[in-house]
C-alpha positions, 0 to 999 in steps of 0.5 A, spaced: 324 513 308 321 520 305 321 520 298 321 527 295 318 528 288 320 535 284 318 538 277 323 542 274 317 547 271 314 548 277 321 550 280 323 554 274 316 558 274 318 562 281 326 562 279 328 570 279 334 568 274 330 565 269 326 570 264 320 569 260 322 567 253 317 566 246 319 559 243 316 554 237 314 548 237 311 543 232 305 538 236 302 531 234 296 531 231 290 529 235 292 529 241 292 535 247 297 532 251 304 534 249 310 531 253 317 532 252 317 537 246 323 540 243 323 547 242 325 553 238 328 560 237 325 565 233 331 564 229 330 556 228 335 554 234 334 548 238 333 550 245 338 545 250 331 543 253 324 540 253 317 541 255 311 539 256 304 542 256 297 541 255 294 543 249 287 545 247 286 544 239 288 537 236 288 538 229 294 544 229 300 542 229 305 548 230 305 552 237 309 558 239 309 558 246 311 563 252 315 559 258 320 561 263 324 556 263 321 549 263 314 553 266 309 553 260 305 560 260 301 560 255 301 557 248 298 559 241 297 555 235 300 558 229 301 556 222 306 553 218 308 559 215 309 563 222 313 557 224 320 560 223 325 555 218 329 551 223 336 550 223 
């Protein structure tokens, strides 16, 4: 019996279907490893899906992201005033 594991991050990093997107996201504090976090839109919209990815700043809060699906890039903490207003 063979038991296959699949990352969807993984899968969505290579898919030619998907683009690169910017997205928000607000982090507990002292920790670097965020997992299944709700996202964001530049407009505050709710994304349909979650993400999880390694952090390097414990004591921020708010990240702006870029990700291709599920597949985080690369992360950057911003300010509460760069967070946009959500919906």
């Amino acid at each position: 019996m063979t038991v296959a594991f699949f990352s969807f991050d993984k899968f969505d990093r290579f898919n030619p279907l998907l683009k690169k997107e910017t997205s928000y996201a607000i982090v507990k504090l002292n920790t670097q490893y965020y997992q299944d976090l709700s996202i964001y839109s530049k407009q505050g919209e709710k994304r349909s899906y979650k993400v999880s990815f390694n952090g390097y700043n414990p004591s921020e809060q708010y990240v702006k992201l870029k990700h291709k699906g599920t597949y985080v890039e690369h992360i950057e903490y911003i300010s509460k005033q760069s967070f946009p207003s959500l919906k």
